[in-house]
Backbone bond lengths (Angstrom), bond angles and torsions (degrees), N, CA, C in turn:
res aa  C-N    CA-C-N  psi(-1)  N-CA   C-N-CA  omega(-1)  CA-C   N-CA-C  phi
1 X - - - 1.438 - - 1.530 107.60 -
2 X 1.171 110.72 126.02 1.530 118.62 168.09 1.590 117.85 -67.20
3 X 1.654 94.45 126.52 2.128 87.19 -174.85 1.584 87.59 -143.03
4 X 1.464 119.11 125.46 1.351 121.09 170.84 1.678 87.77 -87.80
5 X 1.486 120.38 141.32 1.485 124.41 171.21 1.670 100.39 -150.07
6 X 1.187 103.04 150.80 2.054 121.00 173.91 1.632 101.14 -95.63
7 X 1.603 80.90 111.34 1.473 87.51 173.25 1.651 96.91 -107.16
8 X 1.469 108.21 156.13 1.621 116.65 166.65 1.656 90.37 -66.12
9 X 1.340 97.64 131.37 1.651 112.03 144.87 1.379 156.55 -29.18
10 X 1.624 88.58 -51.31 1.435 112.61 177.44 1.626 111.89 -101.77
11 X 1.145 120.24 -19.53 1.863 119.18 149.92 1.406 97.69 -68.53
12 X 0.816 129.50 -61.73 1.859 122.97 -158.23 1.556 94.13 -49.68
13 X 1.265 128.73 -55.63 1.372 133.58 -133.63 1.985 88.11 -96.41
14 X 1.164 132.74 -47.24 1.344 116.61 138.42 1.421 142.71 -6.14
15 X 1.466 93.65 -71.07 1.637 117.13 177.87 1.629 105.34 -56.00
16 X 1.397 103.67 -48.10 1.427 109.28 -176.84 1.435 102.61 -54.07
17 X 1.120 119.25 -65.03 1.570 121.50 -158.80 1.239 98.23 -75.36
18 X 1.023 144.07 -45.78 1.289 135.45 177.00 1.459 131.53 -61.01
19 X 1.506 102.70 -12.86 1.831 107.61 -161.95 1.527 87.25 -126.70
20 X 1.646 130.09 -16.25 1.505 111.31 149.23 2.288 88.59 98.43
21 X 1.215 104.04 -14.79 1.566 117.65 -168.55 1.789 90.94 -60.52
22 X 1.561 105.28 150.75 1.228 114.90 -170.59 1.621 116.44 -107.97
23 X 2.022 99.86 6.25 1.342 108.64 -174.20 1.290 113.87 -173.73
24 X 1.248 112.99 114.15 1.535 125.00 173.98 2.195 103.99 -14.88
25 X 0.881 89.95 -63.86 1.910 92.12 170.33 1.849 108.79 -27.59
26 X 1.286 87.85 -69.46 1.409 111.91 -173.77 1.797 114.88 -50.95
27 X 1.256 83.12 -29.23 1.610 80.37 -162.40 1.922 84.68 -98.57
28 X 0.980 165.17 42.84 1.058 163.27 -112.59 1.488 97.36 162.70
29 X 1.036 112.84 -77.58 1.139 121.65 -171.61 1.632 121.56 -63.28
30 X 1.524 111.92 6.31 0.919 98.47 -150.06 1.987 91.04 -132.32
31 X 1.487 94.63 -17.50 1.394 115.94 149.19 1.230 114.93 -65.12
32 X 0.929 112.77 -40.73 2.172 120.94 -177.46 1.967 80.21 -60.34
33 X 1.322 111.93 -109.47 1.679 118.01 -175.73 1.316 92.80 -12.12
34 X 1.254 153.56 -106.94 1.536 156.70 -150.95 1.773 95.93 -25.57
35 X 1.130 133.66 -70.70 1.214 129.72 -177.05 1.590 116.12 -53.39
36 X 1.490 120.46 -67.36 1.322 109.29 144.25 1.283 149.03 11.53
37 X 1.534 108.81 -64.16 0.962 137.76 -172.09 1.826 108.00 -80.54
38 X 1.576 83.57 -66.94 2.145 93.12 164.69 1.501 101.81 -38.66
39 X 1.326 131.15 -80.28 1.314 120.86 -168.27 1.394 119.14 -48.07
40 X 1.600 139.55 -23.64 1.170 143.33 175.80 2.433 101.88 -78.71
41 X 1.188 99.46 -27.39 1.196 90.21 179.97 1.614 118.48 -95.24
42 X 1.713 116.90 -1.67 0.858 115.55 -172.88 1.697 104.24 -107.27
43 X 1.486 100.42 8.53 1.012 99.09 161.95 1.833 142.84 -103.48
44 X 1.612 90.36 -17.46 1.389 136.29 132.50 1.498 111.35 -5.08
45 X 2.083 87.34 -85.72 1.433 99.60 -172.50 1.549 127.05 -55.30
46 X 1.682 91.44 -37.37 2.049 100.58 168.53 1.303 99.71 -47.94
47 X 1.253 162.70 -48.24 1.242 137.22 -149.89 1.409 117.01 -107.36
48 X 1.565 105.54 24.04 1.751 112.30 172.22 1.321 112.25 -74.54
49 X 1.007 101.95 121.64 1.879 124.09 -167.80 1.439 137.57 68.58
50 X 1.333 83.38 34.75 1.620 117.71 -165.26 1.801 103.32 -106.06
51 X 1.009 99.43 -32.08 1.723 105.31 -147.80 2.219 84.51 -118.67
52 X 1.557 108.00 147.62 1.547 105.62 171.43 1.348 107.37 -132.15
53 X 1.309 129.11 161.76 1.338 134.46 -127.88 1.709 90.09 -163.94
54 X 1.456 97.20 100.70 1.661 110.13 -168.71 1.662 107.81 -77.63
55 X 1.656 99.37 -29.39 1.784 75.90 163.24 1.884 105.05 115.33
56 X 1.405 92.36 -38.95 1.465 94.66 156.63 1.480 115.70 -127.30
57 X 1.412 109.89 131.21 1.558 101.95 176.30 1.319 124.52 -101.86
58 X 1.738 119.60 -13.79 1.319 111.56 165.10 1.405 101.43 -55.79
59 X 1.058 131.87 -50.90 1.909 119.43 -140.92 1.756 82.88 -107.39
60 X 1.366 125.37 22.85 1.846 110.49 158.70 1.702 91.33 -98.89
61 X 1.706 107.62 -48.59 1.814 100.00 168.23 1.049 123.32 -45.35
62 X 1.381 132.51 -50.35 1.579 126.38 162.41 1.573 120.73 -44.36
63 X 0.990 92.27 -83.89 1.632 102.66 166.71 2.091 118.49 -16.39
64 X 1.265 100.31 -54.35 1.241 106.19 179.95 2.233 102.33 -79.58
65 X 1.026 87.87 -65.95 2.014 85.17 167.92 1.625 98.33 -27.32
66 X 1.163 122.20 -97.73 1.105 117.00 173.48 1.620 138.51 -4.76
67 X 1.315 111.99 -44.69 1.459 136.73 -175.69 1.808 89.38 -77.60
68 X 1.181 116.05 -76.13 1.142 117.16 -149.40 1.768 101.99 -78.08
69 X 1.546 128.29 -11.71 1.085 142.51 -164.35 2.034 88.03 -89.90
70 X 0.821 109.92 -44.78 2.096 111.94 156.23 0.804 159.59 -39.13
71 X 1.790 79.69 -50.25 1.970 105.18 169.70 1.640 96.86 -92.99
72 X 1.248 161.72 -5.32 1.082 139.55 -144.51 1.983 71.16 -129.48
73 X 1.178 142.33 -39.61 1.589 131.92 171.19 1.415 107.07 -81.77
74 X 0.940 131.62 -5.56 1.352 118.40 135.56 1.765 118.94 -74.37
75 X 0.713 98.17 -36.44 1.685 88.74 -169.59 1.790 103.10 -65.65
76 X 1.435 103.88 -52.33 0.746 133.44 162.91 2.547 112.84 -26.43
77 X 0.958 85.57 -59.57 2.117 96.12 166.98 1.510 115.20 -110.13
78 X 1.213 115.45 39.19 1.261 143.00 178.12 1.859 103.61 40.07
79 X 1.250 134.32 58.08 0.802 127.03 -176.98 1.798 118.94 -119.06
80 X 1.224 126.99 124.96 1.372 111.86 -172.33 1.490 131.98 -53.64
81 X 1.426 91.04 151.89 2.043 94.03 -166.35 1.468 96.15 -128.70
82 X 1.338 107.72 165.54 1.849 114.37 168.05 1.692 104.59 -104.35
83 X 1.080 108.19 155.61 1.528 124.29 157.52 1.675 96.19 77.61
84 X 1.157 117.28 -159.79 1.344 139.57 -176.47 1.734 125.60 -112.10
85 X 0.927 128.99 110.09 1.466 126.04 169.22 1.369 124.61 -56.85
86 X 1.294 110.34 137.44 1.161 107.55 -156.73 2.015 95.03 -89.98
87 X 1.324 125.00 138.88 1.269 126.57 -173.05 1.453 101.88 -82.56
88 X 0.636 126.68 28.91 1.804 108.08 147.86 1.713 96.94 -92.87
89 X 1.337 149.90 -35.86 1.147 168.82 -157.70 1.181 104.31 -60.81
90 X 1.330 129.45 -29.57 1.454 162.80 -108.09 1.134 105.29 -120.29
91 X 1.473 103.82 -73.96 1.443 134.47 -161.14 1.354 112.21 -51.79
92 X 1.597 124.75 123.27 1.253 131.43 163.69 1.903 129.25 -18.34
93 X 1.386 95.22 -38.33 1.428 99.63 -178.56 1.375 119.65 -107.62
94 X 1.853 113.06 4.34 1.448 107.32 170.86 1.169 115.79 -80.89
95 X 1.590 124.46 137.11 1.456 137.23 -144.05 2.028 77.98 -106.12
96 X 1.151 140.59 133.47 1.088 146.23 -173.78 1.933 102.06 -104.13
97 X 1.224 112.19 -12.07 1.557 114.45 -177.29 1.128 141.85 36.68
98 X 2.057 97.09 40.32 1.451 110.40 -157.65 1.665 104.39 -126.01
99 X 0.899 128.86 143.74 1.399 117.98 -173.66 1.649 83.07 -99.27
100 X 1.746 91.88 152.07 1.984 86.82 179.19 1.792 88.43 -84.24
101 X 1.513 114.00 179.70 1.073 119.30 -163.78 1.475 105.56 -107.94
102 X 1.258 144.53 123.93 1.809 129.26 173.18 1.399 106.35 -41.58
103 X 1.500 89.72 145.25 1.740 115.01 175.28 1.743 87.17 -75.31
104 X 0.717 124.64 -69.33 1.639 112.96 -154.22 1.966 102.49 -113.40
105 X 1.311 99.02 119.88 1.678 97.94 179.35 1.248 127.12 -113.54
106 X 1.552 127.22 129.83 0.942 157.59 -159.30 1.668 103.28 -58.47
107 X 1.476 121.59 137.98 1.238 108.52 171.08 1.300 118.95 -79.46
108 X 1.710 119.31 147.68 1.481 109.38 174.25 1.660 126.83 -47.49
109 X 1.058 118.52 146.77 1.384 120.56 -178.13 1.123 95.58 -111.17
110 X 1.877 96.80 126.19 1.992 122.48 177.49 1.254 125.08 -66.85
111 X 1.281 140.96 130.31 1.443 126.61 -164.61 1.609 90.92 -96.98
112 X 1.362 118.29 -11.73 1.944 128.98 169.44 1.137 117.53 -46.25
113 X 0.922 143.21 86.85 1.868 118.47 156.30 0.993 123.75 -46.11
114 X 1.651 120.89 152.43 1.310 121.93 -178.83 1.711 120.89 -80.22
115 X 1.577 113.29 125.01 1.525 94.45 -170.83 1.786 94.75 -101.08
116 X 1.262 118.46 160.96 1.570 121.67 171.78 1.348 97.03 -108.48
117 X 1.038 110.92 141.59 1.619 132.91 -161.76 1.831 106.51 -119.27
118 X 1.752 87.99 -9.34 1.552 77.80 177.26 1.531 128.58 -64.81
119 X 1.091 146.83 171.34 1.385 160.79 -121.95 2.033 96.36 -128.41
């Protein structure tokens, strides 16, 4: 977007030398992201001691794969789920790495023979 704006001089010419930027644009624009950014971290900060942190994160990533690897094979055999799937889960090309499980299962077969014990 085109914006003619009055900048002070002597901040700009600061900014320049100080931020190493090769163009009033640049150096502008880059104040815009910096603010941006503050508001994304100050929102951050609202949620200090808000949020808990189990301590291991491979097995909370599992744990959650798992969760959402459930609801999407349920959805999937029309069966009801809680909460929301997360959309990467979704996606045509995520490989889910689950074999579905048989509806009806076969009993193990004994490698024992049967002995008769009768008399």
């Amino acid at each position: 977007m085109r914006t003619n704006i009055v900048i002070d001089d002597k901040l700009m010419a600061a900014v320049m030398a100080g931020g190493e930027f090769k163009t009033k644009r640049e150096a502008v624009e880059e104040g815009l992201r910096l603010i941006a950014r503050r508001k994304t971290y100050d929102g951050l900060r609202a949620l200090r001691g808000k949020l808990q942190w189990i301590g291991d994160d491979e097995a909370a990533w599992a744990k959650y794969r798992e969760e959402q690897i459930a609801k999407v094979q349920a959805k999937v055999a029309g069966l009801p789920y809680e909460g929301e799937i997360d959309p990467i889960f979704l996606e045509p090309g995520f490989n889910l790495h689950v074999q579905p499980s048989p509806m009806v299962q076969e009993p193990a077969a004994s490698d024992a023979t049967a002995v008769d014990k009768t008399p």
